[in-house]
C-alpha positions as CSV (number, residue, x, y, z in Angstrom):
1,X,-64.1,-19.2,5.2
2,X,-64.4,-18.0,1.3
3,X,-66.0,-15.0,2.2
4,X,-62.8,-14.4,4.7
5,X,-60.6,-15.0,1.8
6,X,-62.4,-12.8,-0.6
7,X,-62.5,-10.4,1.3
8,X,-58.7,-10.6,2.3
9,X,-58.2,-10.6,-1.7
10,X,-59.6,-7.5,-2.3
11,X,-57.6,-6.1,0.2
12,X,-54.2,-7.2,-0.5
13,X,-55.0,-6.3,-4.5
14,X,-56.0,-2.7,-3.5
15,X,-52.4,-1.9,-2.0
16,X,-50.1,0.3,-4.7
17,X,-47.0,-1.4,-6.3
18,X,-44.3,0.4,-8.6
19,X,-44.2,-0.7,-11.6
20,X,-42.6,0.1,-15.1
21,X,-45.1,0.6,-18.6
22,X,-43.5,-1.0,-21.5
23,X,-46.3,0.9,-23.8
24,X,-49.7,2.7,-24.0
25,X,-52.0,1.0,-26.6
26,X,-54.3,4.0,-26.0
27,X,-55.1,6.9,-23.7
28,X,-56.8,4.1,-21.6
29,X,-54.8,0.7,-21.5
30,X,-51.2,0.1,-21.2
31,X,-49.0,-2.7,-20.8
32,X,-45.9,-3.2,-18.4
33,X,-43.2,-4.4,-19.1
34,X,-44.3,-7.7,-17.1
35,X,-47.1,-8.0,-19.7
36,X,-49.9,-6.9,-17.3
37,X,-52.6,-5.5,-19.5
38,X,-54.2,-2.1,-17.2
39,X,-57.2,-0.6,-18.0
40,X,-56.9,2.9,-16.5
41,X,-60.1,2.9,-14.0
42,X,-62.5,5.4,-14.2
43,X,-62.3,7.1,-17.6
44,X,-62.6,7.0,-20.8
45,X,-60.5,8.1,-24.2
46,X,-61.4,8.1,-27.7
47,X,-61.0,5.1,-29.3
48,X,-58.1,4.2,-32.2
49,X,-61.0,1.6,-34.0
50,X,-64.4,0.5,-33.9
51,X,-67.6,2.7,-35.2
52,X,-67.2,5.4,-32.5
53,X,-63.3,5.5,-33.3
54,X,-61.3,8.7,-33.3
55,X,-58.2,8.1,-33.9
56,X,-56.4,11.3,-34.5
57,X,-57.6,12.3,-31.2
58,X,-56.8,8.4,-30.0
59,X,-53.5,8.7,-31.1
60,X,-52.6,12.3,-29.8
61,X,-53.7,10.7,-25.9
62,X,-52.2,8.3,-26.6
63,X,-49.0,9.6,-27.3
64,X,-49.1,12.1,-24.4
65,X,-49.7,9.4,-22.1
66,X,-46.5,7.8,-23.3
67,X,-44.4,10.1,-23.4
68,X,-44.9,11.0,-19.7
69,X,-45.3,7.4,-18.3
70,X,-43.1,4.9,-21.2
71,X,-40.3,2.9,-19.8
72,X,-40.7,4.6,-16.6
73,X,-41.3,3.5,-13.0
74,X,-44.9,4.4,-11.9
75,X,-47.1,3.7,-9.2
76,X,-50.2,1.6,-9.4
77,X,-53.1,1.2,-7.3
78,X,-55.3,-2.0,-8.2
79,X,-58.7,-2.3,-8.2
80,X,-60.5,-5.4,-9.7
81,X,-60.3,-7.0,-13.2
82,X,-62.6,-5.8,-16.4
83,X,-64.2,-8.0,-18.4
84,X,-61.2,-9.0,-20.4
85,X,-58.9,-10.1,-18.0
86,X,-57.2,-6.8,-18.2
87,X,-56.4,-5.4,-14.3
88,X,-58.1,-2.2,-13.8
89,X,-56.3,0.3,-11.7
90,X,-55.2,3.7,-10.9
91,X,-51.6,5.3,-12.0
92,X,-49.4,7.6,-10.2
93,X,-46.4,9.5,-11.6
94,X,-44.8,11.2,-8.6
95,X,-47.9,11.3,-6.5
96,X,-50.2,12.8,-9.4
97,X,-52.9,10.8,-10.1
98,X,-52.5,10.0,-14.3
99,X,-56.4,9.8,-14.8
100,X,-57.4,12.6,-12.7
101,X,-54.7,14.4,-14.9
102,X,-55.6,13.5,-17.9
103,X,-59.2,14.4,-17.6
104,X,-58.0,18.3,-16.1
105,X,-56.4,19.1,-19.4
106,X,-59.4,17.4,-21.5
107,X,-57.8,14.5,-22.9
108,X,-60.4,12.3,-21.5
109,X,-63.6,12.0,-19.8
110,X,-65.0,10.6,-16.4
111,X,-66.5,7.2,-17.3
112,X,-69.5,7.7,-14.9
113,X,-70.3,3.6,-14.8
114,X,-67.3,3.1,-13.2
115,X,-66.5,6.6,-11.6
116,X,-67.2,4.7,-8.0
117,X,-63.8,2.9,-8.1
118,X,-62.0,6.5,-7.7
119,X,-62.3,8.7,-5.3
120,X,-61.5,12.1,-7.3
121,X,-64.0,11.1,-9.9
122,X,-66.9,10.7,-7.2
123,X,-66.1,13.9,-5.8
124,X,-65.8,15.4,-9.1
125,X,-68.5,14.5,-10.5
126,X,-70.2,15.5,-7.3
127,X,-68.6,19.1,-7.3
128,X,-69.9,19.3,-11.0
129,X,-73.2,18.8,-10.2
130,X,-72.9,21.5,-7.0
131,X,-72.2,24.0,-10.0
């Protein structure tokens, strides 16, 4: 019976929802305007602090990332949860994928630990290899 319910769970959280982002904190985690901390899955940004920070380029992802996705209605598609509680997930404005975006115009990079929750990072990171 708990594996039935786990597995129902991760089911019902992979579905998409709309929701609206109150604010990026990064190019990599936002917040909506329900408070739900999301950690864009499968990529990575530079960071605003710690000893590999980069914040100029931090703060110019970041602030492309809001000005295409603050206050607006998006869609999400949920994964799982990170280690801090944060949902990780995949966003969608107007049926582009955000991360797939953001990583065509350089702004960020495919986080290969993680690049099995997405399917256009494993099969970009499969075509890269095929070149």
């Amino acid at each position: 019976m708990i594996y039935f319910f786990s597995i129902s769970c991760n089911f019902l959280y992979a579905k998409t929802d709309k929701i609206i982002i109150e604010n990026c904190y990064d190019g990599d985690t936002c917040t909506t305007t329900n408070k739900e901390k999301i950690r864009l899955a499968c990529i990575d940004t530079p960071e605003i602090r710690g000893k590999k920070a980069d914040p100029e380029k931090a703060k110019y992802v970041r602030d492309y990332l809001n000005s295409l996705i603050k206050g607006k209605e998006i869609t999400i598609r949920r994964i799982t949860y990170d280690r801090y509680g944060r949902t990780v997930a995949e966003l969608y404005k107007n049926k582009i994928n955000l991360q797939k975006h953001l990583v065509e115009i350089g702004l960020a990079k495919i986080y290969k630990k993680y690049a099995h929750q997405c399917e256009w990072s494993k099969n970009y990171l499969n075509k890269k290899n095929n070149d």
